[in-house]
N, C-alpha and C positions, 0 to 999 in steps of 0.2 A: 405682844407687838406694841410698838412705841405710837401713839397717839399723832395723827396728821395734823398737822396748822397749817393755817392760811394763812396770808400776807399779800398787801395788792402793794406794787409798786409804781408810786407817780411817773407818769411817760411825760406827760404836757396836760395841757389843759383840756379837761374832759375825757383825759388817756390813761388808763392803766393796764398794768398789765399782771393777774393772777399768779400767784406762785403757791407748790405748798412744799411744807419740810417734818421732817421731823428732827426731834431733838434728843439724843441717849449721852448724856454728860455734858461734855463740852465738844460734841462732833453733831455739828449741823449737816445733816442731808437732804438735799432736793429731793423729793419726791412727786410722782401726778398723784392725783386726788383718790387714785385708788392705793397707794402705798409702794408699788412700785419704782426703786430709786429712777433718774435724771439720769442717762448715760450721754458724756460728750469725749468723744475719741475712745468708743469705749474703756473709758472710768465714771463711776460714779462722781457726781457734785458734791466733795462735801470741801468742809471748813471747819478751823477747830475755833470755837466763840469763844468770847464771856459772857455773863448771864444778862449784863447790861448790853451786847451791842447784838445779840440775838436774832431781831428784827432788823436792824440796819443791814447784816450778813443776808438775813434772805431775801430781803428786796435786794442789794446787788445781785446776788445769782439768780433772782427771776429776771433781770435784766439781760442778765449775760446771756442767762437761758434760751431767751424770747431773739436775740438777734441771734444766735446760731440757729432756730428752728427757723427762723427766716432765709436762713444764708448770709445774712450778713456777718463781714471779720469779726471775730471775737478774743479779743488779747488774750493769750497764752489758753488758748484751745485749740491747736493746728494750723493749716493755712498759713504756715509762716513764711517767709518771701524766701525764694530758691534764689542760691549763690553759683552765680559762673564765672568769679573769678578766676580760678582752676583750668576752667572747659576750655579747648582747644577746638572750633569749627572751621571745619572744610568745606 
């Protein structure tokens, strides 16, 4: 099993917010602190890194993470705005 890491991601001042990942090459995965992947629209969270931006990768998706477990929009994870250009209402 591939080793979990932590990463706190700055929210504001006196604010952050916990993430963890793991790492198998160059495919970063969200995981919780027990090893179990991040699912959002059921898939998994990953990302393919370099070994330099690593950490920058999982504080973004502890971010992204943190507003979908809120319910807040989260760019390109669902909730995408419905189109009725099309639609015909009577």
């Amino acid at each position: 099993m591939t080793d979990v890491r932590q990463v706190f991601a700055y929210l504001g001042p006196d604010h952050v917010a916990q993430g963890f990942y793991t790492l198998d090459g160059d495919k970063l995965t969200m995981v919780f602190d027990n090893g179990q992947p991040v699912m959002l629209d059921d898939a998994p969270v990953t990302e393919t890194v370099t070994p330099e931006h690593v950490e920058a990768v999982a504080k973004k998706l502890t971010k992204r993470i943190r507003k979908a477990f809120r319910g807040e929009l989260v760019e390109g994870f669902g909730r995408s705005a419905l189109s009725y250009e099309n639609e015909v209402f009577v």
